[in-house]
DRENFI-284454 format. One record per residue (C-alpha): x, y, z; residue in three letters; chain. Coordinates in steps of 0.05 Angstrom, whole numbers. Layout:
N
X;Y;Z;ALA;A
...
***
This chain:
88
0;0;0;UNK;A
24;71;-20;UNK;A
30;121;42;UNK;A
-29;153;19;UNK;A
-67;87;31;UNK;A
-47;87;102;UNK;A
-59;157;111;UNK;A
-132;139;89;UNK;A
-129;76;135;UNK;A
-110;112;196;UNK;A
-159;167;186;UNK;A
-216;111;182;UNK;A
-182;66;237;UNK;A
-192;136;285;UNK;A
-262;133;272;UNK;A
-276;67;283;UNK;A
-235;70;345;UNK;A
-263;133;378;UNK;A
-334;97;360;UNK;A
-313;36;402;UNK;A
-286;78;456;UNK;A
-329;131;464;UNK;A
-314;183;519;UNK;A
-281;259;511;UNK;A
-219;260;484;UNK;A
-161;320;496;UNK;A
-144;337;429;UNK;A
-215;331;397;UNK;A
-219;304;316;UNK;A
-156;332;300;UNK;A
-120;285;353;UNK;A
-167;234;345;UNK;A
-145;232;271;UNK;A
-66;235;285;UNK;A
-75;183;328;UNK;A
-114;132;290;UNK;A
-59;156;228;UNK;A
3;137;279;UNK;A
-40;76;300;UNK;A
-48;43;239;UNK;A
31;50;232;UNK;A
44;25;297;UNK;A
-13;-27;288;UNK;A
28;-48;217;UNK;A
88;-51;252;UNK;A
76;-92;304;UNK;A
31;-144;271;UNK;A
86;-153;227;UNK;A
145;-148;272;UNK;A
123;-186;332;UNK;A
64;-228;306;UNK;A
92;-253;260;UNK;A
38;-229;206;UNK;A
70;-181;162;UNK;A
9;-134;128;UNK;A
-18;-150;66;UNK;A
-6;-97;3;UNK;A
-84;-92;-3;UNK;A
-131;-51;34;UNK;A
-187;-92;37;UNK;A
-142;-143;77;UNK;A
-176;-154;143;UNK;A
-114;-169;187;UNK;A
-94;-104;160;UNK;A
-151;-67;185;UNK;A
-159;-106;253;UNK;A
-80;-80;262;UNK;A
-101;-10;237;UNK;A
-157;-8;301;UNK;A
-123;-46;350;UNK;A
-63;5;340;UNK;A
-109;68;342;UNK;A
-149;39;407;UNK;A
-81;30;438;UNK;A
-52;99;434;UNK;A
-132;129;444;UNK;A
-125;90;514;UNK;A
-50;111;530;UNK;A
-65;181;504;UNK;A
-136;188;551;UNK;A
-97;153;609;UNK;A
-32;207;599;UNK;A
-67;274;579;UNK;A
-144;262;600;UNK;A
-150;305;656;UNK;A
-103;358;629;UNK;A
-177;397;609;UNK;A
-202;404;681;UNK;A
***
């Protein structure tokens, strides 16, 4: 996939992970969307580092997608647990 590709990826990976972990978030849809970008990365990187599932070259792979979320879920939750109640 072309970097474009994962830009799209991430953008919809955000999405899908703010909709499965719903709450307020400190950097609204702008950091929402940065981190389901660096997610899918991450996500990528670590399914095919560590899991031994290196990520397909097309985007309608599943694995590719379910690394895309888990990555952007990930850094929601660290990013919510590190700068959540920096609002208050």
């Amino acid at each position: 996939m072309s970097i474009i590709s994962w830009i799209i990826l991430g953008l919809l990976a955000g999405a899908i992970a703010k909709f499965l972990l719903p709450g307020r978030d400190p950097g609204g849809f702008i950091g929402t969307t940065l981190i389901g970008v660096t997610g899918a990365f991450l996500g990528g990187w670590i399914s095919a580092r560590w899991l031994d599932h290196p990520v397909s070259k097309h985007f309608y792979d599943g694995a590719t997608w379910a690394a895309a979320i888990g990555g952007s879920l990930v850094l929601l939750i660290l990013y919510r647990v590190l700068f959540g109640d920096s609002r208050r």
